[in-house]
C-alpha positions in Angstrom: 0.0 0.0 0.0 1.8 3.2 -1.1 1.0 6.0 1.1 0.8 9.6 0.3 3.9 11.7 1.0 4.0 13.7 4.0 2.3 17.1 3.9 -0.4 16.4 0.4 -3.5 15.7 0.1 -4.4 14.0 -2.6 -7.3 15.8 -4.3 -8.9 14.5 -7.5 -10.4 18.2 -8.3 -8.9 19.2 -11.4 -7.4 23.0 -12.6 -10.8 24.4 -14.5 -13.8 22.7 -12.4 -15.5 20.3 -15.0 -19.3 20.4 -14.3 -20.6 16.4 -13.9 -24.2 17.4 -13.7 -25.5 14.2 -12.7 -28.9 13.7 -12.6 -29.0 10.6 -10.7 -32.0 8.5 -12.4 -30.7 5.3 -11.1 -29.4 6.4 -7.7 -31.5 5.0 -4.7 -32.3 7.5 -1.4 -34.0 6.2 1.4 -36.3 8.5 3.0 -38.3 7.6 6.2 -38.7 6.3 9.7 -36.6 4.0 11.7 -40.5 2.0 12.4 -41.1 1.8 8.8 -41.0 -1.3 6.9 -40.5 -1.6 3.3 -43.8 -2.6 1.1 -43.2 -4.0 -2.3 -45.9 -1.3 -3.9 -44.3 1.5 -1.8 -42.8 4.2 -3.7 -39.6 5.5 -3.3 -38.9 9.2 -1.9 -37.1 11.3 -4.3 -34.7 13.5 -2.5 -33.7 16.2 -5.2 -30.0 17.7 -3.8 -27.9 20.4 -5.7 -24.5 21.4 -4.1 -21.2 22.9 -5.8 -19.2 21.3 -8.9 -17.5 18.2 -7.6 -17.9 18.7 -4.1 -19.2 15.3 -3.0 -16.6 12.1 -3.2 -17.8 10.2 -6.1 -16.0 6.7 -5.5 -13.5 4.7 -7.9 -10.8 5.1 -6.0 -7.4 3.3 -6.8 -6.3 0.3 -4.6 -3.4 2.6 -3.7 -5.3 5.2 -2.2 -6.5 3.0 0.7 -6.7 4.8 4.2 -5.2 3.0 6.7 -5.2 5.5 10.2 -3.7 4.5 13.3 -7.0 3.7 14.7 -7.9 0.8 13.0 -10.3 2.2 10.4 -9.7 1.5 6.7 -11.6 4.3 4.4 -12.2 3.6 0.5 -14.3 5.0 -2.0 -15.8 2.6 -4.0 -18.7 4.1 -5.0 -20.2 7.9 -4.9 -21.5 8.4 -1.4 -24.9 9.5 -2.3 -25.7 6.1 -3.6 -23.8 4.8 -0.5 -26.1 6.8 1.1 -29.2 5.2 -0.6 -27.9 1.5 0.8 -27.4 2.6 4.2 -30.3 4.7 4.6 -32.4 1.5 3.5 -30.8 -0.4 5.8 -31.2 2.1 8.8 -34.8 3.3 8.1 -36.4 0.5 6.0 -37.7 2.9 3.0 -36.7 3.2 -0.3 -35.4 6.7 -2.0 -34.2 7.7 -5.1 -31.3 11.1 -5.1 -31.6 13.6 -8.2 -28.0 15.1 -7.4 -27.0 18.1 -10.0 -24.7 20.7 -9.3 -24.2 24.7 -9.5 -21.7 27.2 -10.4 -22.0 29.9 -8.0 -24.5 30.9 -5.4 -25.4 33.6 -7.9 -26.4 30.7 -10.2 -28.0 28.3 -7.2 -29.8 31.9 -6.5 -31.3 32.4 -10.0 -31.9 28.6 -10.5 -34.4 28.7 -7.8 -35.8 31.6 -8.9 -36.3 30.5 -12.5 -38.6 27.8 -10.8 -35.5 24.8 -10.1 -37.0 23.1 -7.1 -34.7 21.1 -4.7 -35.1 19.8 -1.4 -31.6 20.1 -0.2 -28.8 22.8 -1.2 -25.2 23.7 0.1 -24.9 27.8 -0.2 -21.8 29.3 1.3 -22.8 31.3 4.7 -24.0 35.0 3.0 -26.3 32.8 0.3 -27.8 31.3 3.5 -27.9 34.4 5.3 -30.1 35.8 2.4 -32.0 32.3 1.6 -33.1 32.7 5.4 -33.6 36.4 5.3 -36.5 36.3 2.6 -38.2 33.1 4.6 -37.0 30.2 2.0 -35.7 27.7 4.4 -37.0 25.1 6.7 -35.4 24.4 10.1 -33.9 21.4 11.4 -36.5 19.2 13.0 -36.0 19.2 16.8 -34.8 15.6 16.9 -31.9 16.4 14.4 -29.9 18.0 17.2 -30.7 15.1 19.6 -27.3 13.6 20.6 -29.1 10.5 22.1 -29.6 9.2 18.3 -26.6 7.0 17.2 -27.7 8.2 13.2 -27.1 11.7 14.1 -23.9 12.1 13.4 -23.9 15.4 12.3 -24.3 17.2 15.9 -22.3 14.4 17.4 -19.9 14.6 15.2 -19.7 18.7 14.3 -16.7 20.8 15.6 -17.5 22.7 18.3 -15.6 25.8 16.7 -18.1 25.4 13.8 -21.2 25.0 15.7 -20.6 28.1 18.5 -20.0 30.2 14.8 -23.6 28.9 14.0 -25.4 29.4 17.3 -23.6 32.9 17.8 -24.5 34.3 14.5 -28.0 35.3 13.6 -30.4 36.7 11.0 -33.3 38.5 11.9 -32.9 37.1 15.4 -32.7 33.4 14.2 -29.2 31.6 15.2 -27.9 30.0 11.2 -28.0 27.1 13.3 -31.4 26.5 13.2 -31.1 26.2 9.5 -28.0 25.5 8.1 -25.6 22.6 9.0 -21.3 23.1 8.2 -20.0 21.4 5.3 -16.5 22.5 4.3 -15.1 25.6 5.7 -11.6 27.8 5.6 -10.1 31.3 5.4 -8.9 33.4 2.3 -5.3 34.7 2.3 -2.4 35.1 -0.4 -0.9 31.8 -2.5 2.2 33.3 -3.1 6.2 31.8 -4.6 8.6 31.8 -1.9 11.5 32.3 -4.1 10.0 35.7 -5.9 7.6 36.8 -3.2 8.8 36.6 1.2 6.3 35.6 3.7 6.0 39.6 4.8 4.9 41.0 1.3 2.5 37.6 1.2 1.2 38.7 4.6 -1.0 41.3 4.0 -3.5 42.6 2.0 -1.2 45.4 0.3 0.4 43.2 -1.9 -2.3 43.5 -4.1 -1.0 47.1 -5.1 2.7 46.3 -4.3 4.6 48.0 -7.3 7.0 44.9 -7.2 4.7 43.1 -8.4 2.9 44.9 -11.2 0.8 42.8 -13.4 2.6 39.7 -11.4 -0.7 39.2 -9.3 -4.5 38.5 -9.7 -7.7 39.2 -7.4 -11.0 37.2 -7.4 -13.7 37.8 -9.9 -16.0 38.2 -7.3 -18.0 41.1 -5.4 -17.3 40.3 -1.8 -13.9 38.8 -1.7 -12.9 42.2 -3.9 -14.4 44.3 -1.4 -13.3 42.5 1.5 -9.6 42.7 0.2 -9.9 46.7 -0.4 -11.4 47.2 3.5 -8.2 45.4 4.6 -6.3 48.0 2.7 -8.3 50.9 3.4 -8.7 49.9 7.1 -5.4 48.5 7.6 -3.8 51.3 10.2 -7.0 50.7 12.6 -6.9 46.8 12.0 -3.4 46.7 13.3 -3.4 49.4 16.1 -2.9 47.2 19.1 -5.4 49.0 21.0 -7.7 48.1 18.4 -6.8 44.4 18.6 -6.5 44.4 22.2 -9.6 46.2 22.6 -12.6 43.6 24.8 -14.8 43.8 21.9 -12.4 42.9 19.4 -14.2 40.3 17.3 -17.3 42.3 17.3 -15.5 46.1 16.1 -13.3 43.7 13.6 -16.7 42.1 12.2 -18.1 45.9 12.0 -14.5 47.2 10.0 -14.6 44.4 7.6 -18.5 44.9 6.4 -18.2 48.8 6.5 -20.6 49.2 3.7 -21.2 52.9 4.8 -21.5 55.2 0.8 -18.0 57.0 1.6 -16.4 53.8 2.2 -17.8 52.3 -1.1 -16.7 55.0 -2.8 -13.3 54.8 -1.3 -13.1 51.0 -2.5 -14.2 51.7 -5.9 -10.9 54.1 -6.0 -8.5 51.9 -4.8 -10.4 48.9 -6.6 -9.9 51.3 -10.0 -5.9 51.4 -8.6 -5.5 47.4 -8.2 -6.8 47.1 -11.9 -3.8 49.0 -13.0 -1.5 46.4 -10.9 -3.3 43.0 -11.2 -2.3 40.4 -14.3 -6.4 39.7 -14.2 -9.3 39.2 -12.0 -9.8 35.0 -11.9 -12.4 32.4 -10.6 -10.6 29.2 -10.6 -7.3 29.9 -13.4 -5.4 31.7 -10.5 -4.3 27.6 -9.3 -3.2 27.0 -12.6 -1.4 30.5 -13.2 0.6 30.3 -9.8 1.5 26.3 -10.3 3.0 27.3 -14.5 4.8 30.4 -12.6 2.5 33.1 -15.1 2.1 34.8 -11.7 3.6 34.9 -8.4 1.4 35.5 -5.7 -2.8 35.1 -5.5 -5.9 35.8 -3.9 -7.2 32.4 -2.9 -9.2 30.2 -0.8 -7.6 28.3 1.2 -8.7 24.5 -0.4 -8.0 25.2 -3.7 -4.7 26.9 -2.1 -4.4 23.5 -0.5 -5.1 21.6 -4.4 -2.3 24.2 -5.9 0.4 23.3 -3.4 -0.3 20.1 -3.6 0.0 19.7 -7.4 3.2 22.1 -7.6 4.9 19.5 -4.7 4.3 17.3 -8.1 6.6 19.1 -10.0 9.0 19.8 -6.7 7.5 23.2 -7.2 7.2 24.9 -3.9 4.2 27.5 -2.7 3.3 28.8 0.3 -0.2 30.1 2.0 -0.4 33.1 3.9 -3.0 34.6 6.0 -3.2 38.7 5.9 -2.4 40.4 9.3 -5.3 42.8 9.0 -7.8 40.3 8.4 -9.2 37.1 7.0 -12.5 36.1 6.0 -14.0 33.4 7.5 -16.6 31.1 5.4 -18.7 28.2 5.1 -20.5 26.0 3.2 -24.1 24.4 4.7 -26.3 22.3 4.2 -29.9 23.7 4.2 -33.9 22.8 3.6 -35.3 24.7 0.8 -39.5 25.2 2.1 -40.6 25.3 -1.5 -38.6 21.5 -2.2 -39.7 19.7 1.1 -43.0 20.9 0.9 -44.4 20.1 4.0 -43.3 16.4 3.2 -42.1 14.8 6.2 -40.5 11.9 4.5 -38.2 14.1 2.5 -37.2 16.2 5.5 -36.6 12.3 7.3 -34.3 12.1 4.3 -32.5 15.4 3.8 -31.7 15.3 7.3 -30.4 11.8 7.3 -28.5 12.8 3.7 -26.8 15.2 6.1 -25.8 13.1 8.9 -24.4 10.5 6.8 -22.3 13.1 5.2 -21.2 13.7 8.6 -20.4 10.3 9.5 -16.6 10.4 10.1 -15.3 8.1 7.8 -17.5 9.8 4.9 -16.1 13.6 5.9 -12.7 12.0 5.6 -13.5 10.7 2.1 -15.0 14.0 0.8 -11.9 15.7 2.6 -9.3 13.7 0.5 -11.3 13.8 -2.8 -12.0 17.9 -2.7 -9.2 19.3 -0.6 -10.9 21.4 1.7 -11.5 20.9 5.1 -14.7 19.4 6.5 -16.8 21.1 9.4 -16.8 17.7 11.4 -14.1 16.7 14.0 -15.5 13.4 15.2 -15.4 13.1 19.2 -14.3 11.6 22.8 -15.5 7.8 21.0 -13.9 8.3 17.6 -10.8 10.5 16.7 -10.9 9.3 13.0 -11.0 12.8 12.0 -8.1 14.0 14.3 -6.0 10.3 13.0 -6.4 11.7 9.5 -4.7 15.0 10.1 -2.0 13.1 11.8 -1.8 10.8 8.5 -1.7 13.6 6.6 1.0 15.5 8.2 2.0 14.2 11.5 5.6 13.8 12.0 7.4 10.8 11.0 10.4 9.3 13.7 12.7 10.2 11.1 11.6 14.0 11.2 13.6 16.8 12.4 12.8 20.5 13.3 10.2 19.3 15.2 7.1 21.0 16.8 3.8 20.9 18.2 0.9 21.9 16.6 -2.5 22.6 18.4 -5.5 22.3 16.9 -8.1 21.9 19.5 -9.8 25.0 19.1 -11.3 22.9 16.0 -11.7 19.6 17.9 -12.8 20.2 21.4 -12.8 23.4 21.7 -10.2 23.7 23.8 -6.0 24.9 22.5 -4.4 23.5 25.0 -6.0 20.2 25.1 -3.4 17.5 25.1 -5.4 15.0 22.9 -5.0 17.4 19.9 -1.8 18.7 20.2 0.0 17.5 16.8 3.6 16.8 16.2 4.9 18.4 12.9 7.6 20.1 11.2 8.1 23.4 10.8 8.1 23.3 7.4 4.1 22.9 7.4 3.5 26.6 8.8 2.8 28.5 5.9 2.2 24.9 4.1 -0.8 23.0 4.0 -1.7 22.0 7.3 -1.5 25.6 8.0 -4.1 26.4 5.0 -6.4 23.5 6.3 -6.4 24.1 10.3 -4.8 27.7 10.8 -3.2 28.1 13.8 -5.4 29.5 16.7 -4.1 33.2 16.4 -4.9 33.5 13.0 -8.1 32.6 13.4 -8.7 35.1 15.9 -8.4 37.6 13.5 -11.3 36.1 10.8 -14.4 37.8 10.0 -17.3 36.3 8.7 -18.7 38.9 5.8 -22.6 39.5 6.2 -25.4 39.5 3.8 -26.2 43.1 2.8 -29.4 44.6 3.1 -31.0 45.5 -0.2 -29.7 49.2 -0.3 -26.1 48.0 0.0 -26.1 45.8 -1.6 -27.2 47.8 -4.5 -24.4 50.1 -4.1 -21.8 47.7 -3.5 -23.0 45.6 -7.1 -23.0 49.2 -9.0 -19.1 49.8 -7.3 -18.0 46.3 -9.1 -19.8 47.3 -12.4 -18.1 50.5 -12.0 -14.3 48.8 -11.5 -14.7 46.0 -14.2 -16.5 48.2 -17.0 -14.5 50.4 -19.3 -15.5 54.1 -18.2 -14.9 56.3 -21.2 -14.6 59.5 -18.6 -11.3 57.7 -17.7 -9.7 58.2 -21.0 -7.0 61.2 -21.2 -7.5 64.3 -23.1 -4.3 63.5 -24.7 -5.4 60.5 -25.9 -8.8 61.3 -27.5 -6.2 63.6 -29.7 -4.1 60.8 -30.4 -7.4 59.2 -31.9 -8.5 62.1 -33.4 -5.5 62.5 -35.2 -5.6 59.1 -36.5 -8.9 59.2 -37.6 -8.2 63.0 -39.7 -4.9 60.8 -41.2 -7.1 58.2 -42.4 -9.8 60.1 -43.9 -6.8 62.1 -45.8 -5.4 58.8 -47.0 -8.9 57.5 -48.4 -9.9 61.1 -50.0 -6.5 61.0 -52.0 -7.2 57.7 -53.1 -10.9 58.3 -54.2 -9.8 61.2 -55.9 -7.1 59.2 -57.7 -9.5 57.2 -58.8 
């Protein structure tokens, strides 16, 4: 059995995410009651569930990719787990279902689809689609027993991270905790993928570098909105995010989350400016090509998320390629991904909420969040608990040190798993080469994540403003263009009408 190297995940994602659309006609899901028994004229509950591009593990894995953790347990994909998920939930509940899984682009596009008339019972937004699904009324909560911790099959709340779930219960929209509708998927951070040898950990580590001369047309921002605007209030802001009465201040977290969605008009205008100044600096503004740009060397540092940051150091190790993660000392976003009941889908029909929710818990069955870990790359909201550390045995597979190691040194990561840094049961041993690596990108250390911010849904009014800004930045403004150079045109044009009257006139 050949076992990945030290320090890469293997992730089957590739550069460019390829759409697989699958409308699973011949895929099984068990929807139901644990009482239920199976009648031969009984038909079966069609769960209809749409989540990102190749964000699920869809099985076929080579006998070299076995898992074989410290613990005993022995994880292989054979098949796609949502028709895993139709086996075992016929097993567990005694009741046939059938899963419809297809797949979106963007929450934009999950947005439109639903409102084109696309109906779904269960979807996986990031954390500001949620915000807005729950703000105009579209979701259904959890049933009651979901959270019960009593229930063996709930793996989801016996299994979630306590880091996770305090982020759901201690956020809220229109005095709702998310928790009450939305259950963790994958999560990270967003920071700077940057080359070591052209760009040093200080330029990487801060939002600035984004109009860093050096690097002029050597960089490349998100095509998107929010992580645009997020980067320009960690410029604009940067002085007050770094005072150290600021960061030492008792209501830290809550003036940080108030800095970083500043969507007051002056401050828009200010990011449209310094927006209009990246523009000049950036090689281009990129939804997935960045990976691909940093691992061919086109550009040396990038705005990214930190599991496809994870995917792109991974495949330039490959190549003995070497690049590096970095989180911003202003600030870093924090996001999620959730799973979450569309009203309109379930429909008052208790059999497909019995099946979304189970769809969910088996998802959140260790040994599953470990294979949907190792097929996407980014890191899944579970962390297992006291009974089964497969979770925690993983990370240590991944990038626990070996006897032969040097430069040794401990690693906590409890925050994630119990809640607790300085519990002793998840303090890892690595190397120091993983800081900055991707162990770092994955599970960043506990002081970086004291600095994230979770970036809100906008009302209606700013959100408005804050769409028109972006149309403003990416759109050609003809006021922009220099006196001098509407001559230079002119000029041209007068030569070429000269040119074309001579020759008429020759003729």
């Amino acid at each position: 059995m050949t076992k990945i190297k030290r320090g890469q995940v293997r992730t089957v994602r590739k550069i460019g995410r390829i759409a697989f659309g699958i409308a699973a006609s011949g895929m099984a899901v068990v929807c139901g009651f644990s009482d239920q028994s199976v009648s031969a004229k009984e038909e079966p509950v069609v769960l209809r569930v749409c989540s990102w591009e190749e964000y699920i593990d869809l099985g076929e894995w080579d006998d070299e990719d076995v898992i074989a953790l410290d613990n005993g347990t022995v994880i292989f994909g054979e098949r796609p787990l949502y028709e895993e998920f139709e086996d075992w939930y016929r097993e567990t509940y005694g009741r046939e279902v059938r899963v419809e899984y297809s797949c979106f682009g963007t929450n934009e596009d999950l947005y439109n689809q639903l409102n084109l008339g696309d109906t779904y019972d269960l979807v996986c937004p990031s954390e500001y689609m949620i915000m807005k699904l729950m703000a105009e009324d579209r979701l259904l909560p959890y049933s009651d027993h979901f959270y019960d911790r009593q229930d063996a099959n709930n793996f989801y709340i016996n299994n979630v991270s306590p880091f996770i779930q305090e982020t759901l219960e201690s956020n809220e929209i229109g005095g709702e905790n998310w928790s009450k509708y939305a259950a963790g998927y994958m999560w990270g951070v967003t920071g700077v993928l940057y080359n070591p040898e052209l760009v040093t950990e200080e330029e990487a580590s801060t939002w600035e570098i984004f109009r860093n001369q050096k690097f002029n047309r050597q960089v490349t921002l998100k095509d998107n909105v929010r992580d645009a605007y997020f980067a320009a209030l960690g410029i604009l802001k940067a002085d007050q995010l770094t005072d150290e009465n600021f960061i030492g201040s008792g209501d830290y977290h809550e003036r940080l989350a108030d800095v970083m969605n500043d969507v007051n008009p002056g401050t828009i205008e200010q990011a449209q400016e310094l927006l209009d100044e990246l523009m000049d600096n950036v090689y281009s503004l990129e939804t997935d090509s960045g990976k691909a740009d940093m691992i061919t060397g086109k550009i040396v540092a990038n705005y990214q998320w930190s599991g496809d940051a994870v995917y792109a150091m991974d495949q330039a190790d490959e190549d003995d390629f070497e690049l590096r993660f970095a989180v911003p000392r202003e600030s870093t976003n924090l996001w999620f991904d959730g799973w979450v009941m569309l009203k309109d889908g379930i429909d008052g029909n208790a059999d497909r909420q019995h099946a979304a929710e189970a769809f969910v818990n088996f998802l959140s069955r260790t040994d599953n969040a470990v294979r949907n870990m190792f097929y996407i790359g980014y890191t899944s909201s579970i962390a297992g608990n006291e009974q089964d550390d497969t979770i925690y045995e993983y990370l240590n597979w991944c990038y626990g040190a070996d006897e032969a190691d040097e430069d040794l040194m401990e690693y906590p990561v409890g925050y994630f798993f119990s809640g607790d840094n300085n519990d002793e049961d998840y303090i890892m041993q690595t190397t120091h080469s993983q800081m900055g690596r991707q162990l770092y990108s994955q599970y960043p250390p506990e002081d970086v994540m004291d600095r994230t911010a979770i970036m809100r849904y906008f009302d209606a009014d700013a959100n408005r403003a804050i769409n028109q800004m972006w149309i403003n930045v990416r759109c050609f403004d003809i006021d922009d263009v220099p006196v001098g150079v509407w001559m230079a045109l002119l000029a041209g044009l007068l030569v070429l009408i000269g040119i074309g009257y001579r020759k008429s006139k020759r003729r």
